[in-house]
C-alpha positions as CSV (number, residue, x, y, z in Angstrom):
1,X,0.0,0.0,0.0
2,X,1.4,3.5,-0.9
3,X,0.8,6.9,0.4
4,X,0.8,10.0,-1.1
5,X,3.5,12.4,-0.2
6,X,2.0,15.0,2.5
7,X,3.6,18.4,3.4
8,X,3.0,19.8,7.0
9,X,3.7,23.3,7.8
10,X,4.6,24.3,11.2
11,X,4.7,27.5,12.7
12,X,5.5,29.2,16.1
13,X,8.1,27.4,17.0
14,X,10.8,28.5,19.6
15,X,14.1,29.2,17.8
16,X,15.9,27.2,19.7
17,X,14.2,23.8,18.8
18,X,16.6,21.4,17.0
19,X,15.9,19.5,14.1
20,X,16.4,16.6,15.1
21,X,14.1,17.1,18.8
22,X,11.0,18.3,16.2
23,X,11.7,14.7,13.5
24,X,11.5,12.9,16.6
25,X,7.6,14.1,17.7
26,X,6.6,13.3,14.3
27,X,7.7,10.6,13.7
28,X,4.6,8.8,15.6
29,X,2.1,10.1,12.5
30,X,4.5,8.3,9.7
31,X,8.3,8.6,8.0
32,X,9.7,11.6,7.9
33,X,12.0,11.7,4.4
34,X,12.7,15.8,5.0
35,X,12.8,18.4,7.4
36,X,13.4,22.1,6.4
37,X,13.7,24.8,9.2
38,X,13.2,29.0,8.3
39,X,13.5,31.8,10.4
40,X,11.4,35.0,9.3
């Protein structure tokens, strides 16, 4: 069985949250294949 490919969109999060700290909670809801953090 294949799923499509889903993009989530996260906002207000403190700047000093590491990638790897916000992979890990998600990582529960399915495989995470890329994380990309911005600052505004």
């Amino acid at each position: 069985m294949q799923f499509q490919q889903r993009t989530l969109h996260i906002t207000d999060i403190h700047l000093n949250v590491k990638q790897d700290s916000l992979t890990s909670v998600f990582t529960k809801y399915g495989k995470i294949t890329n994380v990309k953090m911005q600052t505004q």
